[in-house]
Residue, then its C-alpha position, 0 to 999 in steps of 0.5 A: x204584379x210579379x215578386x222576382x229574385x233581385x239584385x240583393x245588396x242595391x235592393x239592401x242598401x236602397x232600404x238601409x238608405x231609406x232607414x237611416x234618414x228616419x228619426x232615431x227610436x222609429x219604430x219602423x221593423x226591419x223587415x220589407x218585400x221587393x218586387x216589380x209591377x208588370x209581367x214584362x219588361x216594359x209594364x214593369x218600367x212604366x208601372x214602376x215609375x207611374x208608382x215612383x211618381x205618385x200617379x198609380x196608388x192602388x193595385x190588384x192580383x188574383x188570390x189564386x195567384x198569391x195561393x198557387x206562387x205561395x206569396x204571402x198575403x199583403x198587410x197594412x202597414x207593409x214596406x216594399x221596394x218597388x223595383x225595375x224589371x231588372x231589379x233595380x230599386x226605384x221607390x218604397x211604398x208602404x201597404x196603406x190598405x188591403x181588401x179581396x174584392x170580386x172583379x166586378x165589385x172594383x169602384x170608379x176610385x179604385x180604377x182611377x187609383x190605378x193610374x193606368x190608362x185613362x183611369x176609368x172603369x170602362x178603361x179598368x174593366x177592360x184592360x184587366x179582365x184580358x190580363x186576368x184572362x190570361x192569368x186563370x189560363x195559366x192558373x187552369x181556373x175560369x175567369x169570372x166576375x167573382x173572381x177574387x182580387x187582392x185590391x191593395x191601396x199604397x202610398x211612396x215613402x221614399x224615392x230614388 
Protein backbone atom coordinates (compact mmCIF):
# COMPACT_ATOMS: atom_id res chain seq x y z
CA UNK A 1 0.00 0.00 0.00
CA UNK A 2 1.23 3.16 -0.77
CA UNK A 3 -0.19 6.87 0.45
CA UNK A 4 0.14 9.23 -2.46
CA UNK A 5 -0.56 12.97 -3.27
CA UNK A 6 -4.17 12.98 -5.04
CA UNK A 7 -6.34 15.07 -7.03
CA UNK A 8 -7.66 17.21 -3.91
CA UNK A 9 -10.98 18.47 -4.88
CA UNK A 10 -12.52 14.92 -6.63
CA UNK A 11 -11.06 12.98 -3.54
CA UNK A 12 -13.09 16.23 -1.32
CA UNK A 13 -16.16 15.83 -3.29
CA UNK A 14 -16.21 11.95 -3.51
CA UNK A 15 -15.90 12.23 0.44
CA UNK A 16 -18.51 15.00 0.75
CA UNK A 17 -20.60 13.12 -1.47
CA UNK A 18 -20.57 10.02 0.80
CA UNK A 19 -21.42 12.35 3.93
CA UNK A 20 -24.20 14.19 2.89
CA UNK A 21 -26.05 10.64 1.91
CA UNK A 22 -25.96 9.78 5.73
CA UNK A 23 -28.43 10.76 8.15
CA UNK A 24 -28.49 13.99 9.83
CA UNK A 25 -26.48 14.14 13.64
CA UNK A 26 -24.19 11.11 12.30
CA UNK A 27 -21.68 11.11 14.18
CA UNK A 28 -19.38 10.60 11.57
CA UNK A 29 -15.65 12.96 11.97
CA UNK A 30 -14.74 14.82 9.10
CA UNK A 31 -11.87 13.71 8.90
CA UNK A 32 -10.34 10.72 6.25
CA UNK A 33 -7.04 9.11 4.81
CA UNK A 34 -6.69 8.80 0.80
CA UNK A 35 -4.65 6.52 -0.82
CA UNK A 36 -3.94 3.64 -3.58
CA UNK A 37 -3.19 -0.10 -2.82
CA UNK A 38 -0.43 -1.52 -5.03
CA UNK A 39 3.25 0.29 -5.99
CA UNK A 40 2.61 0.19 -9.60
CA UNK A 41 -0.07 1.39 -11.83
CA UNK A 42 -1.57 -1.97 -12.69
CA UNK A 43 -1.65 -3.37 -8.83
CA UNK A 44 -3.16 -0.07 -7.72
CA UNK A 45 -6.08 -0.61 -10.29
CA UNK A 46 -6.72 -4.08 -9.88
CA UNK A 47 -6.61 -3.74 -5.96
CA UNK A 48 -8.72 -0.85 -6.18
CA UNK A 49 -11.41 -2.50 -7.86
CA UNK A 50 -11.15 -6.06 -6.10
CA UNK A 51 -11.54 -3.56 -2.94
CA UNK A 52 -14.53 -1.64 -4.68
CA UNK A 53 -15.98 -5.11 -5.29
CA UNK A 54 -15.92 -6.52 -1.75
CA UNK A 55 -13.75 -9.57 -2.86
CA UNK A 56 -10.33 -8.18 -1.22
CA UNK A 57 -11.14 -7.38 2.73
CA UNK A 58 -7.85 -7.25 4.45
CA UNK A 59 -4.77 -5.93 3.87
CA UNK A 60 -1.16 -5.69 5.37
CA UNK A 61 2.29 -3.20 5.27
CA UNK A 62 5.50 -3.42 6.87
CA UNK A 63 5.81 -1.27 10.11
CA UNK A 64 8.97 -0.47 9.17
CA UNK A 65 7.58 1.23 6.18
CA UNK A 66 4.73 3.17 8.15
CA UNK A 67 7.92 4.08 10.66
CA UNK A 68 10.54 5.00 7.84
CA UNK A 69 7.60 7.26 5.21
CA UNK A 70 6.00 8.72 8.81
CA UNK A 71 2.59 7.36 7.95
CA UNK A 72 0.42 7.27 10.95
CA UNK A 73 -0.80 4.06 12.51
CA UNK A 74 -4.28 2.83 11.20
CA UNK A 75 -7.29 2.79 13.86
CA UNK A 76 -10.37 1.16 13.99
CA UNK A 77 -12.83 3.13 13.00
CA UNK A 78 -10.73 4.78 10.55
CA UNK A 79 -12.26 6.34 6.98
CA UNK A 80 -10.19 6.12 3.62
CA UNK A 81 -10.74 6.73 0.03
CA UNK A 82 -9.40 4.35 -1.78
CA UNK A 83 -8.24 5.71 -5.09
CA UNK A 84 -6.83 4.45 -8.70
CA UNK A 85 -3.13 4.97 -9.08
CA UNK A 86 -3.96 8.48 -10.60
CA UNK A 87 -6.06 9.45 -7.92
CA UNK A 88 -9.25 8.97 -8.63
CA UNK A 89 -11.69 8.05 -5.87
CA UNK A 90 -13.11 4.59 -6.44
CA UNK A 91 -14.72 3.68 -2.82
CA UNK A 92 -14.39 4.22 0.85
CA UNK A 93 -13.53 1.83 3.38
CA UNK A 94 -13.63 2.18 6.74
CA UNK A 95 -10.70 0.27 9.09
CA UNK A 96 -12.80 -2.54 10.82
CA UNK A 97 -9.74 -4.03 12.67
CA UNK A 98 -6.27 -3.60 13.22
CA UNK A 99 -3.29 -5.91 14.53
CA UNK A 100 0.82 -6.04 14.07
CA UNK A 101 1.45 -9.76 13.34
CA UNK A 102 4.87 -11.41 12.42
CA UNK A 103 4.92 -12.47 8.80
CA UNK A 104 4.80 -16.10 9.70
CA UNK A 105 2.01 -15.75 12.30
CA UNK A 106 -0.66 -14.54 8.91
CA UNK A 107 -3.79 -17.35 9.20
CA UNK A 108 -5.45 -19.11 6.16
CA UNK A 109 -8.60 -16.32 6.73
CA UNK A 110 -6.34 -13.46 6.54
CA UNK A 111 -4.88 -14.86 3.03
CA UNK A 112 -8.36 -15.61 1.88
CA UNK A 113 -9.46 -11.97 3.04
CA UNK A 114 -6.89 -10.63 0.81
CA UNK A 115 -8.42 -11.67 -2.23
CA UNK A 116 -5.21 -11.97 -4.20
CA UNK A 117 -4.44 -14.70 -6.18
CA UNK A 118 -6.10 -17.89 -5.11
CA UNK A 119 -6.49 -16.57 -1.74
CA UNK A 120 -4.68 -19.44 0.18
CA UNK A 121 -1.85 -19.32 2.41
CA UNK A 122 0.48 -21.06 0.06
CA UNK A 123 -0.63 -18.25 -2.41
CA UNK A 124 -0.20 -15.54 0.28
CA UNK A 125 3.15 -16.50 1.88
CA UNK A 126 4.64 -16.73 -1.45
CA UNK A 127 3.43 -13.80 -3.20
CA UNK A 128 4.39 -11.24 -0.16
CA UNK A 129 7.32 -12.48 1.21
CA UNK A 130 8.97 -11.63 -2.67
CA UNK A 131 7.05 -8.34 -2.33
CA UNK A 132 8.07 -7.82 1.40
CA UNK A 133 11.71 -8.83 0.07
CA UNK A 134 12.01 -5.99 -2.05
CA UNK A 135 10.53 -3.70 0.52
CA UNK A 136 13.49 -4.18 3.50
CA UNK A 137 16.00 -3.85 0.37
CA UNK A 138 14.70 -0.41 0.10
CA UNK A 139 14.11 -0.02 3.81
CA UNK A 140 17.99 -1.78 4.51
CA UNK A 141 16.26 -4.00 7.03
CA UNK A 142 16.45 -8.12 6.72
CA UNK A 143 13.62 -9.94 5.80
CA UNK A 144 12.41 -12.26 7.95
CA UNK A 145 9.47 -14.71 9.39
CA UNK A 146 9.33 -11.93 12.46
CA UNK A 147 8.99 -9.36 10.26
CA UNK A 148 6.06 -7.04 11.76
CA UNK A 149 3.19 -6.55 9.60
CA UNK A 150 0.33 -3.90 9.91
CA UNK A 151 -2.55 -6.47 9.34
CA UNK A 152 -5.79 -4.23 8.82
CA UNK A 153 -9.43 -5.82 8.16
CA UNK A 154 -12.04 -3.18 6.18
CA UNK A 155 -15.13 -3.19 4.90
CA UNK A 156 -16.40 -0.67 1.52
CA UNK A 157 -19.02 1.84 2.64
CA UNK A 158 -19.44 3.55 -0.23
CA UNK A 159 -18.63 3.15 -4.01
CA UNK A 160 -18.12 4.94 -7.05
Amino acid sequence: MRRIMTIENEVERFWRSYVSKLAPGGSLSGSYDSWHFGDTEALANKLSELVRTGRKTSTSSLVWTHEEKGWKMPVVGDHVVVTTWDGKPSCIIEITEVAIRPFGEIDERFAHDYGEGDRTLRWWREAMWEYYAEECGKLGRKQSADMPLVCQRFRVIHKS
